[in-house]
ZASEFI-536141 format. One line per field, with one value per atom (N, C-alpha, C, O): residue number from 1; atom name; x, y, z negated. Coordinates in nm, 4 decimals, always signed. Last residue first. Layout:
BEGIN
nr = [NUM | ...]
atom = [CA | ...]
X = [X | ...]
Y = [Y | ...]
Z = [Z | ...]
//
This chain:
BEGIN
nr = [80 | 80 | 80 | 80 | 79 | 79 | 79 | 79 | 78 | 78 | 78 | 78 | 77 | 77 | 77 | 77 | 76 | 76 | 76 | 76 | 75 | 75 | 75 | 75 | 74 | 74 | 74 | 74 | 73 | 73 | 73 | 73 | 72 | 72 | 72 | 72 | 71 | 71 | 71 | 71 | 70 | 70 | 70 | 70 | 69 | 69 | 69 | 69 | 68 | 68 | 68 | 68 | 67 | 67 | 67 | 67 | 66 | 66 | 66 | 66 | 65 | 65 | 65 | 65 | 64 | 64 | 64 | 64 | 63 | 63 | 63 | 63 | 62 | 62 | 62 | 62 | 61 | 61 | 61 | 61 | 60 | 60 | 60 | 60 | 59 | 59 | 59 | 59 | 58 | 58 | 58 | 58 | 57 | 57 | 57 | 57 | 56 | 56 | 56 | 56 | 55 | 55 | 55 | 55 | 54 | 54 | 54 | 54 | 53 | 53 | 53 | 53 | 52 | 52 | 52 | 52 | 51 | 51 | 51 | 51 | 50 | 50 | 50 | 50 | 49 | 49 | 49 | 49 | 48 | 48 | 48 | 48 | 47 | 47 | 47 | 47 | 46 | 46 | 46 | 46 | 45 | 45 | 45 | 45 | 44 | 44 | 44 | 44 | 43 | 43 | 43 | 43 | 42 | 42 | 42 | 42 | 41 | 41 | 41 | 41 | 40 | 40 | 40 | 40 | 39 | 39 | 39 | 39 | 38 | 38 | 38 | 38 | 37 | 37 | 37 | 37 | 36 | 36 | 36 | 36 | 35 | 35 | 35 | 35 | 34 | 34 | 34 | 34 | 33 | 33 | 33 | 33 | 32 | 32 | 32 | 32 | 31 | 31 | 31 | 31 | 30 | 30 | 30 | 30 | 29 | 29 | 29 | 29 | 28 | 28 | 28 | 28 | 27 | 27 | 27 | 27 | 26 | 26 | 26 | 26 | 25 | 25 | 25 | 25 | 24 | 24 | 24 | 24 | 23 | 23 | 23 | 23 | 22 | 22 | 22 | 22 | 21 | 21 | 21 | 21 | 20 | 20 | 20 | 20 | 19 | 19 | 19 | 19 | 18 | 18 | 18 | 18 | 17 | 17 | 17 | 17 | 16 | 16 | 16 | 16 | 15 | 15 | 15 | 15 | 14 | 14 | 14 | 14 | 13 | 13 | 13 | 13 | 12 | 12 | 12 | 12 | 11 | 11 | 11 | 11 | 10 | 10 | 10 | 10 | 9 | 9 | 9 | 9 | 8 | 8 | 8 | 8 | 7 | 7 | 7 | 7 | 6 | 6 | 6 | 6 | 5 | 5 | 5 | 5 | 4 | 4 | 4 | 4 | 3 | 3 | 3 | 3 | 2 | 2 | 2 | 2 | 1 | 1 | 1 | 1]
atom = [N | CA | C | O | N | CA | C | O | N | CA | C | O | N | CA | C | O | N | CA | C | O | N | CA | C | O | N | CA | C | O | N | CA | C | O | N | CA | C | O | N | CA | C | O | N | CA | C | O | N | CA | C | O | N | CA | C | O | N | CA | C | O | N | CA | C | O | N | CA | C | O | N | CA | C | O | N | CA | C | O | N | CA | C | O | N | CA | C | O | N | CA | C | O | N | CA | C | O | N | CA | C | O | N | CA | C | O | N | CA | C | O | N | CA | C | O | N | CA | C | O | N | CA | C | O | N | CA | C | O | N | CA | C | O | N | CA | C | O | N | CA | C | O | N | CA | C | O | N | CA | C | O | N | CA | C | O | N | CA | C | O | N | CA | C | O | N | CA | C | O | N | CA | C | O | N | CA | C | O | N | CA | C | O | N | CA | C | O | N | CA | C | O | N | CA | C | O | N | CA | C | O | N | CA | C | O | N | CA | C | O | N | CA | C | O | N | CA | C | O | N | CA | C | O | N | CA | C | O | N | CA | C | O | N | CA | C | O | N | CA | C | O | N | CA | C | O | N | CA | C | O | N | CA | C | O | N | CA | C | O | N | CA | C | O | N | CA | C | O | N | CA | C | O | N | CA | C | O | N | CA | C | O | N | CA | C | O | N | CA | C | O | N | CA | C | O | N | CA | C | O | N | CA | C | O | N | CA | C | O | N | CA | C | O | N | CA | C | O | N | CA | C | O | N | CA | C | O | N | CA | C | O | N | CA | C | O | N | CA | C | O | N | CA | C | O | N | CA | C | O | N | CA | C | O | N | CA | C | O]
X = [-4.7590 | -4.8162 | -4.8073 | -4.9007 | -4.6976 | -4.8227 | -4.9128 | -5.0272 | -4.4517 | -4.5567 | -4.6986 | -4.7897 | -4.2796 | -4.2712 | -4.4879 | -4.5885 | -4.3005 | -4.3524 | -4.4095 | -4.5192 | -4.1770 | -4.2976 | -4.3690 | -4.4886 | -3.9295 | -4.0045 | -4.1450 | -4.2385 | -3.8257 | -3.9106 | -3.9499 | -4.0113 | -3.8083 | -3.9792 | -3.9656 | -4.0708 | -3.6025 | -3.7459 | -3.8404 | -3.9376 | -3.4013 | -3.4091 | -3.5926 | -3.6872 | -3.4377 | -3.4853 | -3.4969 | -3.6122 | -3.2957 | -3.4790 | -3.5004 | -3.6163 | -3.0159 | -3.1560 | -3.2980 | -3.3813 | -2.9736 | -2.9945 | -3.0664 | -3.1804 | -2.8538 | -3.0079 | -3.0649 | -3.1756 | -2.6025 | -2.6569 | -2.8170 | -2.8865 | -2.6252 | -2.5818 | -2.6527 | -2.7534 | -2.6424 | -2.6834 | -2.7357 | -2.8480 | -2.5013 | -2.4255 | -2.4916 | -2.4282 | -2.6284 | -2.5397 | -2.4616 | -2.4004 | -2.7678 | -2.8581 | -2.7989 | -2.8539 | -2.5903 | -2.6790 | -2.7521 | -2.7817 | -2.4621 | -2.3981 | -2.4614 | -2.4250 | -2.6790 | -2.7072 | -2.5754 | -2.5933 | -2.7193 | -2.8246 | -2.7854 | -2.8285 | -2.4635 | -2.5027 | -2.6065 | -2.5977 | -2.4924 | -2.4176 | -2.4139 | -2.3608 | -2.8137 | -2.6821 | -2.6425 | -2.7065 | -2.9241 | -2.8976 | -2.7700 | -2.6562 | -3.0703 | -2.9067 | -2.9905 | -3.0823 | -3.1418 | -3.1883 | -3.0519 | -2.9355 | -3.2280 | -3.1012 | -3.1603 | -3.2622 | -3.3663 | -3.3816 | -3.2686 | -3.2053 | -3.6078 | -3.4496 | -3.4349 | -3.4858 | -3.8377 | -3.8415 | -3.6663 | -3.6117 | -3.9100 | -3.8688 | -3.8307 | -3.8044 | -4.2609 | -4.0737 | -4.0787 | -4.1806 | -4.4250 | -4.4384 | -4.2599 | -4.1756 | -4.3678 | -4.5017 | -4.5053 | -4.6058 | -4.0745 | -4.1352 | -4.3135 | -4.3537 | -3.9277 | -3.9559 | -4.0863 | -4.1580 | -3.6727 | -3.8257 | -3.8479 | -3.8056 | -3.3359 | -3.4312 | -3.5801 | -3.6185 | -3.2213 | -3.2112 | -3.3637 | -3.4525 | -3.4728 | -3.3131 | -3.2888 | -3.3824 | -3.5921 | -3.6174 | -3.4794 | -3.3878 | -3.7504 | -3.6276 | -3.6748 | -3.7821 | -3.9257 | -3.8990 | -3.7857 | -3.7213 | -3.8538 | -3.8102 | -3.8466 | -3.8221 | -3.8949 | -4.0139 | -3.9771 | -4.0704 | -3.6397 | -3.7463 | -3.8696 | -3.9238 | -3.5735 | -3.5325 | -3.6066 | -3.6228 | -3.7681 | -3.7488 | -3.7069 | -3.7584 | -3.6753 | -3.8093 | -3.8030 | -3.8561 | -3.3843 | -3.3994 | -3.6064 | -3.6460 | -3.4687 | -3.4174 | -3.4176 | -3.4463 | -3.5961 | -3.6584 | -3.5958 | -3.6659 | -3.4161 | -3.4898 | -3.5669 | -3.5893 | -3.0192 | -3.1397 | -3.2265 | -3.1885 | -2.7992 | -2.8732 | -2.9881 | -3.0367 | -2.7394 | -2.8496 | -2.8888 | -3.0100 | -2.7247 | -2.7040 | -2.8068 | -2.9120 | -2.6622 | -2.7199 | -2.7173 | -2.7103 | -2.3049 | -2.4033 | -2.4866 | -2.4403 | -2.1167 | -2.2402 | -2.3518 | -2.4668 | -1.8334 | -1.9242 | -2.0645 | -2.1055 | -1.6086 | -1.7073 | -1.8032 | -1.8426 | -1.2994 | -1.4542 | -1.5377 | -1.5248 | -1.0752 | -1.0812 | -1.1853 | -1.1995 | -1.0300 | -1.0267 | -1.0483 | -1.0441 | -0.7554 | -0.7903 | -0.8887 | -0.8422 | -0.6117 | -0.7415 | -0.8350 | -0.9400 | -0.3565 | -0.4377 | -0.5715 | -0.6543 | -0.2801 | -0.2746 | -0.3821 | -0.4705 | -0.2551 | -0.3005 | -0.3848 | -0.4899 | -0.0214 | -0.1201 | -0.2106 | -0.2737 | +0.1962 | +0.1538 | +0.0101 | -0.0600 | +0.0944 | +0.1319 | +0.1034 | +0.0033 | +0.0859 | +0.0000 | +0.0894 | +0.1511]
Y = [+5.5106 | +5.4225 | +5.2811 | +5.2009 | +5.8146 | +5.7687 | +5.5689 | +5.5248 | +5.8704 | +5.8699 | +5.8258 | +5.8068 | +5.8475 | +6.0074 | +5.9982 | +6.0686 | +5.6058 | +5.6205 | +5.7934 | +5.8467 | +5.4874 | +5.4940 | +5.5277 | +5.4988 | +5.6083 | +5.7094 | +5.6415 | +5.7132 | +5.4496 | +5.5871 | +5.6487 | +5.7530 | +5.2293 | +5.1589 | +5.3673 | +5.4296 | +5.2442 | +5.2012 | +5.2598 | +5.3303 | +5.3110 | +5.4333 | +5.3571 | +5.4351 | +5.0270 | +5.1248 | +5.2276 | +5.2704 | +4.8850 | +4.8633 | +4.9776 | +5.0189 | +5.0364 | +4.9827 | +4.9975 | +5.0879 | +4.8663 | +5.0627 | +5.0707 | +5.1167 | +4.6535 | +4.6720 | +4.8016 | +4.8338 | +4.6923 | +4.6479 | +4.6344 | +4.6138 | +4.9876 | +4.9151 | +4.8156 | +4.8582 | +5.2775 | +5.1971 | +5.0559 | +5.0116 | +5.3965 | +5.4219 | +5.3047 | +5.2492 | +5.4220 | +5.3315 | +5.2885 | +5.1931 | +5.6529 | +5.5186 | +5.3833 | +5.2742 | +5.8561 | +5.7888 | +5.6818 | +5.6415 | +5.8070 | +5.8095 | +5.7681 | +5.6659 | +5.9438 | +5.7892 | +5.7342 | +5.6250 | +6.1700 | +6.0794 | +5.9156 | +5.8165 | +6.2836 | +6.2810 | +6.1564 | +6.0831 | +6.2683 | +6.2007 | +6.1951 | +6.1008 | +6.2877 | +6.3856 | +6.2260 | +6.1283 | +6.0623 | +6.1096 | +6.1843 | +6.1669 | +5.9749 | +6.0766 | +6.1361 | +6.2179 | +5.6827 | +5.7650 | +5.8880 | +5.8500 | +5.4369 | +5.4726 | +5.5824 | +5.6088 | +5.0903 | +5.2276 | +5.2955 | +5.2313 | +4.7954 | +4.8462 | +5.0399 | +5.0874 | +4.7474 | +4.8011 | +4.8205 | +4.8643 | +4.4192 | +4.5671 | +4.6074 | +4.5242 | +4.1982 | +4.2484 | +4.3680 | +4.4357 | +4.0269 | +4.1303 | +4.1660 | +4.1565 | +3.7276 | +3.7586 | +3.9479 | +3.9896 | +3.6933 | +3.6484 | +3.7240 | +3.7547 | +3.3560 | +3.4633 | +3.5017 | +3.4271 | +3.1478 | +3.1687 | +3.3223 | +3.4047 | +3.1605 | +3.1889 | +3.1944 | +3.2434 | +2.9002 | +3.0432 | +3.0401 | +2.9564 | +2.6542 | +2.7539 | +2.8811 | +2.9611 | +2.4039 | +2.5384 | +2.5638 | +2.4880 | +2.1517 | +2.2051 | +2.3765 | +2.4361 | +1.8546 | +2.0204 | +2.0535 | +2.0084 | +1.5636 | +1.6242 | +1.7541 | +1.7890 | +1.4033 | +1.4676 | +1.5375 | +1.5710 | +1.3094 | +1.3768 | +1.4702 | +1.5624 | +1.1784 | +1.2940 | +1.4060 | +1.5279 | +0.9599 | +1.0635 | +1.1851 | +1.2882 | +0.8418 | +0.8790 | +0.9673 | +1.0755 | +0.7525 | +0.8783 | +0.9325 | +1.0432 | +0.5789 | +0.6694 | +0.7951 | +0.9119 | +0.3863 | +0.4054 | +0.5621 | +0.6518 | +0.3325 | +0.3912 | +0.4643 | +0.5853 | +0.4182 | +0.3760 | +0.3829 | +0.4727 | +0.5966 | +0.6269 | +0.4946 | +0.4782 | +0.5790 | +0.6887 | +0.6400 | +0.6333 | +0.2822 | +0.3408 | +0.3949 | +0.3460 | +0.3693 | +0.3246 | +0.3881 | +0.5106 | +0.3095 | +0.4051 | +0.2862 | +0.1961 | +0.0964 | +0.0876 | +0.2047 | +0.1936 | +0.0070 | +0.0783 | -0.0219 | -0.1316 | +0.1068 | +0.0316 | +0.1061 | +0.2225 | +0.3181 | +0.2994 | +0.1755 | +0.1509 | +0.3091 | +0.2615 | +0.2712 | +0.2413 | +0.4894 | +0.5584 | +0.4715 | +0.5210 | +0.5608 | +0.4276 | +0.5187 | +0.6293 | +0.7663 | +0.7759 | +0.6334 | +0.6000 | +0.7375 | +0.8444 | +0.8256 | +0.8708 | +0.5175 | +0.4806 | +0.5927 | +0.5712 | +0.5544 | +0.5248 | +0.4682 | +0.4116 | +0.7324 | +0.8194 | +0.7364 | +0.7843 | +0.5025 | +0.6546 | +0.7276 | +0.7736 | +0.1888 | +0.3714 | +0.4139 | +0.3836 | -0.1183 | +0.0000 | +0.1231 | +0.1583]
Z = [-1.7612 | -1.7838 | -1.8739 | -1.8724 | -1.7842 | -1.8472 | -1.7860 | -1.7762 | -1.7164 | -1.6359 | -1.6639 | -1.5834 | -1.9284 | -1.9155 | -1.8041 | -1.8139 | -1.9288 | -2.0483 | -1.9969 | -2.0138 | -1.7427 | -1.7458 | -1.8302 | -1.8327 | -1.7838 | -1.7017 | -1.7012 | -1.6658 | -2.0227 | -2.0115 | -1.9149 | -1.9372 | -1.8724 | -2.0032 | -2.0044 | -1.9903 | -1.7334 | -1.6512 | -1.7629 | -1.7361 | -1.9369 | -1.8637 | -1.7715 | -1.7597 | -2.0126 | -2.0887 | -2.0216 | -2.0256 | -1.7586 | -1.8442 | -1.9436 | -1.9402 | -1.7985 | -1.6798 | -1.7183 | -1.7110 | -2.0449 | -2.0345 | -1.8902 | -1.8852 | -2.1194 | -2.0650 | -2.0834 | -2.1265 | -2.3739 | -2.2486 | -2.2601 | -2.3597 | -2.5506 | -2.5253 | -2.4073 | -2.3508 | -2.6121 | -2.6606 | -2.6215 | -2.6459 | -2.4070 | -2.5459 | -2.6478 | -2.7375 | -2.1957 | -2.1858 | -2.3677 | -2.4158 | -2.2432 | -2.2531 | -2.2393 | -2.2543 | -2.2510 | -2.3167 | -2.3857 | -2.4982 | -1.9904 | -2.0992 | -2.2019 | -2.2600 | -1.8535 | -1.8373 | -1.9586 | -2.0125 | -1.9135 | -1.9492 | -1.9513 | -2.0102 | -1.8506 | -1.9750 | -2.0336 | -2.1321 | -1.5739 | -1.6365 | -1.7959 | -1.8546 | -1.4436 | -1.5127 | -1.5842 | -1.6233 | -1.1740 | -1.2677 | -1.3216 | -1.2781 | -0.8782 | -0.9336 | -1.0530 | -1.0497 | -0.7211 | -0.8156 | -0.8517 | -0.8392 | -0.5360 | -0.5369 | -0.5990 | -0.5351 | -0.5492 | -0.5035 | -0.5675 | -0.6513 | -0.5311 | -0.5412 | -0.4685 | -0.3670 | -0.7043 | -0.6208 | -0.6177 | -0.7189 | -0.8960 | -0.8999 | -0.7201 | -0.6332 | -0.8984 | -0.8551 | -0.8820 | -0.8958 | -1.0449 | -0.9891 | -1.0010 | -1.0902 | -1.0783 | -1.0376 | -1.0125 | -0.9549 | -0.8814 | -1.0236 | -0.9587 | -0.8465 | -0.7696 | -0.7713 | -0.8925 | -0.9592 | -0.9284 | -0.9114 | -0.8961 | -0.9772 | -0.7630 | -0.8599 | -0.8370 | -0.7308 | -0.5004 | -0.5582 | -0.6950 | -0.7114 | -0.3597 | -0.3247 | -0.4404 | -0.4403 | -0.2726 | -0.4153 | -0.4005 | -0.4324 | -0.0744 | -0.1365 | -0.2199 | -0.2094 | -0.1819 | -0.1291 | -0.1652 | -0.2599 | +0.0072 | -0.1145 | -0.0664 | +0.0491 | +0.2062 | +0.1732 | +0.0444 | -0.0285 | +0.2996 | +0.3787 | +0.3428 | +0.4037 | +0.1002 | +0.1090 | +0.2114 | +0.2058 | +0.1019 | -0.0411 | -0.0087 | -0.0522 | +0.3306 | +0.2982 | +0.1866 | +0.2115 | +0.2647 | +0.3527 | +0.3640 | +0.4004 | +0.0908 | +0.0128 | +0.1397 | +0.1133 | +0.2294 | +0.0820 | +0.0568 | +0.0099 | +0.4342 | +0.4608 | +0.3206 | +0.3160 | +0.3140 | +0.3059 | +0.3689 | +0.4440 | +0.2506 | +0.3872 | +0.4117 | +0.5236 | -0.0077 | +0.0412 | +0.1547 | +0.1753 | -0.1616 | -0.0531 | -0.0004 | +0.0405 | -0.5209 | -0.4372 | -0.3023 | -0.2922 | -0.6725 | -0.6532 | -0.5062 | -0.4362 | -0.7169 | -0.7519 | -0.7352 | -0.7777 | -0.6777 | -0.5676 | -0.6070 | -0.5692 | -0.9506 | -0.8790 | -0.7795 | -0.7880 | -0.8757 | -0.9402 | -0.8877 | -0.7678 | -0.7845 | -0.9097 | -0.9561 | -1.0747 | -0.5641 | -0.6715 | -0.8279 | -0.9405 | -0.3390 | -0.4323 | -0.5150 | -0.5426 | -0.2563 | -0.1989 | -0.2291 | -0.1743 | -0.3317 | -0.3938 | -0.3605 | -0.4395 | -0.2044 | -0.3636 | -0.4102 | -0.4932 | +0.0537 | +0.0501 | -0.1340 | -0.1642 | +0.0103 | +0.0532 | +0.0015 | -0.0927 | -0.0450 | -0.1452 | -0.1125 | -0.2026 | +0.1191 | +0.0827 | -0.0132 | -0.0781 | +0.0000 | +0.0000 | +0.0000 | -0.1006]
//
């Protein structure tokens, strides 16, 4: 046996089951697929805003999720 051939030994039993199956390519066929995060029931709008640097100093001062808080007051400033 080569060197090469020693690395590509791996010493496991070949007990996984064979995907390419029909039983098992039926499964996959009909598996849904779910990519990325659940969208949620109402989204944020992405948007670009200029605030004084003071404010956002601010709201940064008190610590992470200054985002959501600068959100909860303008809806607050907006009455909703």
């Amino acid at each position: 046996m080569s060197e090469n051939e020693k690395h590509t030994q791996t010493g496991f039993d070949d007990d996984a089951p064979d995907l390419s199956a029909p039983d098992w390519s039926d499964k996959f066929a009909s598996a849904t697929v779910q990519r990325g995060r659940p969208k949620a029931d109402v989204t944020k709008v992405s948007t670009t805003i200029r605030l004084d640097a003071d404010i956002i100093a601010a709201f940064k001062a008190e610590g992470s999720g200054w985002q959501s808080r600068i959100n909860d007051a303008l809806r607050k400033v907006a009455g909703l």
